[in-house]
C-alpha positions in Angstrom: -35.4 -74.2 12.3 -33.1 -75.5 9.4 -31.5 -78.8 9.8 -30.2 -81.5 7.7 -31.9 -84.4 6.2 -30.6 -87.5 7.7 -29.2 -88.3 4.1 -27.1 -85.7 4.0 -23.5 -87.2 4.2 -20.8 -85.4 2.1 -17.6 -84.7 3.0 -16.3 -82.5 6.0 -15.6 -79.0 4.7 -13.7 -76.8 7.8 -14.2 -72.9 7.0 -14.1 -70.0 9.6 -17.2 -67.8 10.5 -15.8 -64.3 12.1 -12.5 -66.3 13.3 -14.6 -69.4 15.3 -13.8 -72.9 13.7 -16.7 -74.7 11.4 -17.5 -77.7 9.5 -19.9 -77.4 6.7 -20.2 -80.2 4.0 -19.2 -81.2 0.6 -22.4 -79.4 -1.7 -23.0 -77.1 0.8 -23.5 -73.7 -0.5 -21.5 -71.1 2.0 -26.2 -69.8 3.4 -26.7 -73.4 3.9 -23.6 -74.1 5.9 -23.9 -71.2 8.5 -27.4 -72.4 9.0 -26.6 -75.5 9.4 -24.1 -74.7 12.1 -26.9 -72.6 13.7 -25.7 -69.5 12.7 -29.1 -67.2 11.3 -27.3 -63.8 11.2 -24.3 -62.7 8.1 -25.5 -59.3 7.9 -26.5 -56.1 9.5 -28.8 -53.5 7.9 -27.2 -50.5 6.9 -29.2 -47.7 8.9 -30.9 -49.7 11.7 -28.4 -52.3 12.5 -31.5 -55.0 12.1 -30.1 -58.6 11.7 -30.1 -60.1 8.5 -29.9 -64.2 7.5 -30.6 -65.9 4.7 -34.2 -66.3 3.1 -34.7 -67.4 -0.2 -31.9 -69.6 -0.6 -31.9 -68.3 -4.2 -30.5 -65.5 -4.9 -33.3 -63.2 -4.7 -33.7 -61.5 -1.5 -29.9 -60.2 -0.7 -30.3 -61.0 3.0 -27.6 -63.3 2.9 -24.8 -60.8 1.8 -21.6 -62.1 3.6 -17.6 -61.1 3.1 -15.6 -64.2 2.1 -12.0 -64.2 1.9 -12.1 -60.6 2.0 -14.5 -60.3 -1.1 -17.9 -58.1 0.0 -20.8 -58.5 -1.1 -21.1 -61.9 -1.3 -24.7 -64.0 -1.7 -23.9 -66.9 0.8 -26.7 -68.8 -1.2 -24.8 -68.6 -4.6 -21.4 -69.5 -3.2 -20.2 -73.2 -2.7 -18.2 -73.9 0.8 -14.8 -74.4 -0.2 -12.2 -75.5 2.3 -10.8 -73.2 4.2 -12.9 -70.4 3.4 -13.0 -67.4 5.8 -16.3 -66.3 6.4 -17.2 -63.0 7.8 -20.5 -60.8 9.0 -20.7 -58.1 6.9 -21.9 -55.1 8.6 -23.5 -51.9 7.0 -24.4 -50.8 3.6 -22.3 -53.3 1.2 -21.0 -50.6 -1.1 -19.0 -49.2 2.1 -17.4 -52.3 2.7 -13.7 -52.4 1.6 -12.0 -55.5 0.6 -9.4 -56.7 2.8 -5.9 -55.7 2.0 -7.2 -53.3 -0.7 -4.8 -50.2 -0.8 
C-alpha cells in the first residue's frame, strides 16, 4: 500500500479526479498524488477493460496513462500536480481518446 512518509509536508495542491474534490501536495507528481489519495486505478486496458495504476513511477511502464485537462495520453508519473488540475480515467486504447473540446 503507498503512503507518505511522515516528512512529507508541502503545500496543499486541490485538483479533481473524474469530478470528486482532491488534495495532493506541493512536489507531488500527478501518479503519486492519486495514490496517495488511495486512488490505484487511471486507466483501463484497451480490449479487456483490465484496471491499470501506476507501477514504475518512472516513466517506463505506461500503466499510469491519465487525461489531464483534456490532454490524453498523459504519464501521471511525469507530470507535476498543479492546482486545479482536472484529472480524469482514461478509458481504452489512448490513440482513440479525443481531446476535450477538439473540433
Amino acid at each position: 500500500m503507498f503512503r507518505r512518509l511522515p516528512e512529507a509536508t508541502g503545500a496543499p495542491i486541490p485538483f479533481t479526479f473524474d469530478g470528486r474534490e482532491m488534495v495532493g501536495r506541493r512536489g507531488d507528481t500527478v501518479a503519486a498524488a492519486l495514490l496517495a489519495a488511495g486512488i490505484s486505478v487511471c486507466r483501463t486496458m484497451a480490449v479487456s477493460g483490465a484496471p491499470r495504476g501506476p507501477y514504475c513511477m518512472m516513466g517506463v511502464c505506461f500503466d499510469c496513462l491519465v487525461t489531464i485537462d483534456g490532454a490524453a495520453n498523459r504519464q501521471g508519473c511525469l507530470v507535476l500536480l498543479v492546482e486545479g488540475m482536472r484529472i480524469k480515467t482514461q478509458a481504452g486504447a489512448p490513440q482513440a481518446q479525443a481531446e476535450e473540446g477538439a473540433t
